[in-house]
Legacy VTK file of the C-alpha trace (Angstrom):
# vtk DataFile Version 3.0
C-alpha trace
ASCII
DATASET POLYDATA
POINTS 93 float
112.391 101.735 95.686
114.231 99.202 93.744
114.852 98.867 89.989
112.101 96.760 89.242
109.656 99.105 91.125
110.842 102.184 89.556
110.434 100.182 85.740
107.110 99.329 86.535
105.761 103.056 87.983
107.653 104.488 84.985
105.690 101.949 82.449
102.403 103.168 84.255
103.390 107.047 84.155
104.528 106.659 80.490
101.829 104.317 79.502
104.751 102.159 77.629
105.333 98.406 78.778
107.584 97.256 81.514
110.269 95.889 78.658
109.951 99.233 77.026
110.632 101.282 80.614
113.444 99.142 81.442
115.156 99.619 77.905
114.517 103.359 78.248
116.214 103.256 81.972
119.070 101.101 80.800
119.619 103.789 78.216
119.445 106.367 80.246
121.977 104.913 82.960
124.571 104.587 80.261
124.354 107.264 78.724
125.217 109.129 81.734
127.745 107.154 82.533
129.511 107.338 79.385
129.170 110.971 78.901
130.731 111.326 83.030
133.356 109.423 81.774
134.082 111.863 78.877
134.015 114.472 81.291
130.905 115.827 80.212
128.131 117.951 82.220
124.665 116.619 81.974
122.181 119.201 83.074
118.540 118.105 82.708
116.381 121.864 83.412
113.952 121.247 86.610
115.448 117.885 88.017
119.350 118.521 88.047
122.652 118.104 87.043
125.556 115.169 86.957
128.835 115.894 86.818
132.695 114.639 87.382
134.628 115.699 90.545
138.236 115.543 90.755
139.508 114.935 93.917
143.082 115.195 95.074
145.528 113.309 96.538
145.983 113.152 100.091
146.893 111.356 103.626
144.328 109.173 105.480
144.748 106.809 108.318
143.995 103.284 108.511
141.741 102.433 111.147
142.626 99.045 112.261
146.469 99.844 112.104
146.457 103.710 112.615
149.148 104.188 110.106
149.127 106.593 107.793
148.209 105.524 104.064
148.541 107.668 100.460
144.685 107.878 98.623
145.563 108.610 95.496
143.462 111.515 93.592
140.757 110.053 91.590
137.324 111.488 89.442
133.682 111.081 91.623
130.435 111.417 89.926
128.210 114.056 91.549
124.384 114.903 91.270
123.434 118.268 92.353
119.351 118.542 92.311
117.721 121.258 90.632
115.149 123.992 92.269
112.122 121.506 91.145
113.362 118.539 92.367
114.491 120.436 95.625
110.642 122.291 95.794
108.577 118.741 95.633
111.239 116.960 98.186
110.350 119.922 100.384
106.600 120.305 99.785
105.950 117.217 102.020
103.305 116.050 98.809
LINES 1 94
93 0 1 2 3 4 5 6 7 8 9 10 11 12 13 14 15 16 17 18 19 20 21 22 23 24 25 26 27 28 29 30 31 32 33 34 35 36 37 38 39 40 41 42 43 44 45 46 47 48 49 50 51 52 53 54 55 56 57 58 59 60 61 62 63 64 65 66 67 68 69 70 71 72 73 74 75 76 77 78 79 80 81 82 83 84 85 86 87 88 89 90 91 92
């Protein structure tokens, strides 16, 4: 599913208008990303949570030249789902 499929199945569900749906997804995406970039948690009950990894400095290999190269540490957004989310993935539904 693409963005413009998922703005019009959420203007269906919400009974809003596609312009309204994508304003409301658009919102939505930045908020989160502003809020990661705070270092804030967002936990949303039933579907799941988004959050900022650290992760550390270390020694990886080039492939093409096999030498070994410094990756320096940097911050990853994560998404771990919630039980719901987790129960209708599973349900096969």
């Amino acid at each position: 599913m693409n963005k413009a499929e998922l703005v019009a199945v959420m203007s269906d569900k919400a009974g809003i208008t596609k312009k309204q749906a994508e304003i409301a997804l658009k919102a939505f995406t930045e908020t989160v990303g502003v809020e990661l970039k705070k270092g804030q948690k967002i936990q949303l009950v039933g579907f799941g949570t988004f959050e900022v990894v650290k992760r550390a400095a270390r020694t990886g290999r080039n492939p093409q030249t096999g030498k070994d190269m410094k990756i320096p540490a940097s911050k990853a957004p994560k998404f771990k789902p919630g039980k719901a989310l987790k129960d209708i993935v599973n349900s096969g539904k």
